[in-house]
C-alpha positions as CSV (number, residue, x, y, z in Angstrom):
1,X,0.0,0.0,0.0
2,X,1.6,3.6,-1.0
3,X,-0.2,6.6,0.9
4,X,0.4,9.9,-0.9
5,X,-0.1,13.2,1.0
6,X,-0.4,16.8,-0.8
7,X,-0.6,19.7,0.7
8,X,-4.1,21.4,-0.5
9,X,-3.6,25.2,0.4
10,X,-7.3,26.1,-1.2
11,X,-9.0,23.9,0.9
12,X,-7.1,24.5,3.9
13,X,-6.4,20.8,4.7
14,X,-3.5,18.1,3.7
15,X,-5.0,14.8,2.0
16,X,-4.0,11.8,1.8
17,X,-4.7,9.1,-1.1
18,X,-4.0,5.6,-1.0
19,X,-2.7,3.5,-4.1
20,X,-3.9,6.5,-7.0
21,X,-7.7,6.0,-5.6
22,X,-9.5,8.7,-6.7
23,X,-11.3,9.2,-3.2
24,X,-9.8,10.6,-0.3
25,X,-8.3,8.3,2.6
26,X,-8.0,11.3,4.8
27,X,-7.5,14.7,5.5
28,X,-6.0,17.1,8.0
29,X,-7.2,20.6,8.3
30,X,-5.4,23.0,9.1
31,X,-5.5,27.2,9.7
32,X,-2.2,28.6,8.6
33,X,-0.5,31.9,8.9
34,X,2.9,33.2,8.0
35,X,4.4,32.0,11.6
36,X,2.2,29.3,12.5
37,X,-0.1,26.3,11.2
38,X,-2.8,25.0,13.6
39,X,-3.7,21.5,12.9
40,X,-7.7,21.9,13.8
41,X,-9.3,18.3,12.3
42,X,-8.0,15.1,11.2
43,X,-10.4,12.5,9.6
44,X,-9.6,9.3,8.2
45,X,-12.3,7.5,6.0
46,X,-14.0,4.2,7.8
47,X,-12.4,1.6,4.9
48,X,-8.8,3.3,6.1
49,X,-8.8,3.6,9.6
50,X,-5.5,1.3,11.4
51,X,-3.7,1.6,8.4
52,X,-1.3,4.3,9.2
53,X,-3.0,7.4,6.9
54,X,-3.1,9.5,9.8
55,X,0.4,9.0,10.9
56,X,1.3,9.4,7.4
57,X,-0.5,12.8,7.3
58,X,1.1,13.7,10.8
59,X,3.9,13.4,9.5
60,X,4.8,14.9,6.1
61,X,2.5,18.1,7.2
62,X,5.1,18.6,10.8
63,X,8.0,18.0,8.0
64,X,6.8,20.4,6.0
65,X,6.0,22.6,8.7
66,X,9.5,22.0,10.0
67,X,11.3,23.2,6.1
68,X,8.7,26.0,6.3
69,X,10.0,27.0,9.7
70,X,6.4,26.9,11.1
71,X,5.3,27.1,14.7
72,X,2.8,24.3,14.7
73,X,-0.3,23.8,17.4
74,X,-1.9,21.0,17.8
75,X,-5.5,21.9,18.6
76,X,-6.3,18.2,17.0
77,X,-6.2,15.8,19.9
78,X,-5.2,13.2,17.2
79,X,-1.8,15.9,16.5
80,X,-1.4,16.2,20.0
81,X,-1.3,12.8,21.1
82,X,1.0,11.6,17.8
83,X,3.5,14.2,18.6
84,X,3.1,13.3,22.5
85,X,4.7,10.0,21.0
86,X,7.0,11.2,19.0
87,X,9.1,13.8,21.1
88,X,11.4,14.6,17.7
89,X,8.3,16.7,17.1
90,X,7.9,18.9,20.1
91,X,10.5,21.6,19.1
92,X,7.6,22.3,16.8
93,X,5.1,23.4,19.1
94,X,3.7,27.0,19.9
95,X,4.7,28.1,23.1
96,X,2.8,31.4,24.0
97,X,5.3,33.9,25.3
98,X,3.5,36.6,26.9
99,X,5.0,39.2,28.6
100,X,4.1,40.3,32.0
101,X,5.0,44.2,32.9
102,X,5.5,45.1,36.3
């Protein structure tokens, strides 16, 4: 099985094929600005699901986000808890840095 993911900036998400199928596996949404990409929805089609297509879009979307130099949050508890398990992600999440004035 070969699972190819494209980044689809008009529709705001990543998607993922599997094979050349026509219809999509999966699909992470995303909000992106020029700093930072918030990962808001991932969704993988029933007929899919346990097959790797959402660590697959996990993945090349942080790698991309990573070249892009991109803050990433992970507002997607499915994002969250794959980059909980793969701490060579973390140096990519937002970190709010207010500051406090005396």
């Amino acid at each position: 099985m070969t699972v190819k993911v494209i980044d689809v900036p008009e529709a705001g998400r990543y998607e993922a094929r599997v094979d050349g199928e026509p219809a999509l596996a999966g699909y992470a949404q995303y909000i992106r600005t020029p700093e930072l990409i918030a990962f808001v929805h991932t969704e993988v089609a029933p007929g899919h699901e346990g097959q790797g297509i959402g660590s697959a879009l996990v993945r090349t979307s942080l790698d991309e986000a990573r070249a892009a130099r991109l803050r990433v949050l992970a507002t997607c508890p499915f994002y969250a808890g794959w980059i909980g398990r793969h701490p060579e992600y973390a140096d990519l999440l937002y970190q709010a840095r207010s500051k406090v004035s005396d």
